[in-house]
N, C-alpha and C positions, 0 to 999 in steps of 0.2 A: 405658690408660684413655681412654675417647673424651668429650672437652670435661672440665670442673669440675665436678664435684658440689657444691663450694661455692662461695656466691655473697652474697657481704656485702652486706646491702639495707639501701638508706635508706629504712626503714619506723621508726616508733617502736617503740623498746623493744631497738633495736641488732637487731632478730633475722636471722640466717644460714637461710636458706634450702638446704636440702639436696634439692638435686630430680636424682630416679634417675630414666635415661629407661631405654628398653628394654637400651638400646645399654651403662649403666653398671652395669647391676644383674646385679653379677659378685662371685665373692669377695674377686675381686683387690680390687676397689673398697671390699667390707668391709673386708679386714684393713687396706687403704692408710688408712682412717679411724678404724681403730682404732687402729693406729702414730699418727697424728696426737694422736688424744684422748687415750691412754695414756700419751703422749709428754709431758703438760703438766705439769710440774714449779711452773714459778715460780706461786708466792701470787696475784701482780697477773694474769696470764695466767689462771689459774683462775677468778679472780673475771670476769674480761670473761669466760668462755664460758661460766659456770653458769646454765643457762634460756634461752638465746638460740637451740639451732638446733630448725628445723621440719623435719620432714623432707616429703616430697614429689614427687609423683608428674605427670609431664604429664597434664593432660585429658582432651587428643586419645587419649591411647592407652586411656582408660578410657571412653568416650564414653557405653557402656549401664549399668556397673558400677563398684561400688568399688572400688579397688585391691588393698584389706585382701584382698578374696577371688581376686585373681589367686596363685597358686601361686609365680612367679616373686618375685614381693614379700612373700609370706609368709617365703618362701628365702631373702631379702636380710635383709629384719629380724631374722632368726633368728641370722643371721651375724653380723649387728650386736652383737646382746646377747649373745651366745657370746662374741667377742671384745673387748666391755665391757661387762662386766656392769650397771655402774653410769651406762649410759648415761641412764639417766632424770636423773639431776645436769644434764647438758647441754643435754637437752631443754627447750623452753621450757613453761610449765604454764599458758599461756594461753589462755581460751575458743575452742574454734575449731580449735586445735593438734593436737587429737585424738592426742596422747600416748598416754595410754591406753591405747587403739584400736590402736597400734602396739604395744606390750609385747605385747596379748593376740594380736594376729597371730600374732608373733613365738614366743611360748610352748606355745599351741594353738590353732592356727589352726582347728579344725572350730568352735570358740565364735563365729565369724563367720559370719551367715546372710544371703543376697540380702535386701533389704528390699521389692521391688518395683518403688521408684521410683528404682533409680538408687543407691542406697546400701546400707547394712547393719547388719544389729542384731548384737548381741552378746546369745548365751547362753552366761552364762561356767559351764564345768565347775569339778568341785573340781584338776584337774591345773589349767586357767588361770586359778584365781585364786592357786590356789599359787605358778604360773611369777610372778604377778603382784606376788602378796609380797614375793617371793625378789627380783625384780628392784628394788621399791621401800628392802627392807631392805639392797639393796648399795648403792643411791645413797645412802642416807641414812649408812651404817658408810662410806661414801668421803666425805660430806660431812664427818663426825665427824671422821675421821684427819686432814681439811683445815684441821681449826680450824670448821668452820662447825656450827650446830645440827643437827640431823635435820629439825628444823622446818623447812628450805630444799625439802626435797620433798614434803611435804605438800600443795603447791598441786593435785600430778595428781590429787588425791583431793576437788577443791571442785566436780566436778559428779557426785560419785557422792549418794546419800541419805544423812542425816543418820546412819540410824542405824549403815550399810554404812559410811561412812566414820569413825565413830569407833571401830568394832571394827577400823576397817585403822589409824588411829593407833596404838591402843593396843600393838597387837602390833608397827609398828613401832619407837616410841618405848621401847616396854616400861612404858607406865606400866597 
């Protein structure tokens, strides 16, 4: 593995920084971060990492486009949730964090279109919002078997629409 992928920031909100440069974004690097996450046993250790890491991409190497649509990082985040499913627990669900956006890479990545300026829209198919469910229903059945609500993941769902996000509660939660 060439340098750290994580990187403890003193930003508020504790959050860890997960930045894949070209040089990290290997499987090796997935499964070594999956071993890590999978790996958290203790209560109190759970608790410091639920919502805290971002993940992220250098700049420089995206300079015209979004990452989501380089192939190499769709690759990477596939691996990621492949070998933890319930990776959205970990993820932090703050504005900005573009969680989300990583699941649906991850799931099916064709739901990610150039946007024009630099970025990217999402048109989500019925496979990624399935992968999308599937991914939010592990984190929340991993938060449950932890002792926590399901309510702990629901945050990646406050900047979708009112009405989209309470048909995605619903079926997570089960009410």
């Amino acid at each position: 593995m060439t340098g750290s992928v994580l990187d403890d920031m003193d930003e508020p909100y504790g959050l860890r920084m997960l930045t894949f440069t070209r040089e990290n974004r290997t499987k090796e690097v997935a499964e070594h971060m999956a071993a890590l996450l999978n790996g958290v046993q203790d209560p109190e250790e759970l608790a410091s990492l639920r919502g805290t890491f971002v993940i992220a991409f250098p700049d420089e190497e995206f300079p015209d486009e979004s990452p989501l649509l380089d192939p190499g990082v769709q690759a990477l985040l596939g691996q990621l949730l492949d070998a933890v499913p319930h990776l959205l627990f970990f993820l932090s669900d703050l504005p900005g964090t573009s969680s989300t956006h990583f699941i649906i890479a991850a799931v099916s990545p064709g739901d990610l279109l150039a946007s024009g300026d630099g970025g990217h829209q999402i048109r989500i198919s019925e496979a990624g919002l399935y992968g999308f469910v599937r991914a939010l229903v592990q984190a929340a059945q991993f938060a449950e078997i932890h002792g926590y609500s399901r309510e702990v993941v629901m945050g990646h769902l406050a900047s979708m629409p009112e009405a989209i996000r309470d048909q995605l509660k619903s079926v997570v939660l089960g009410t």
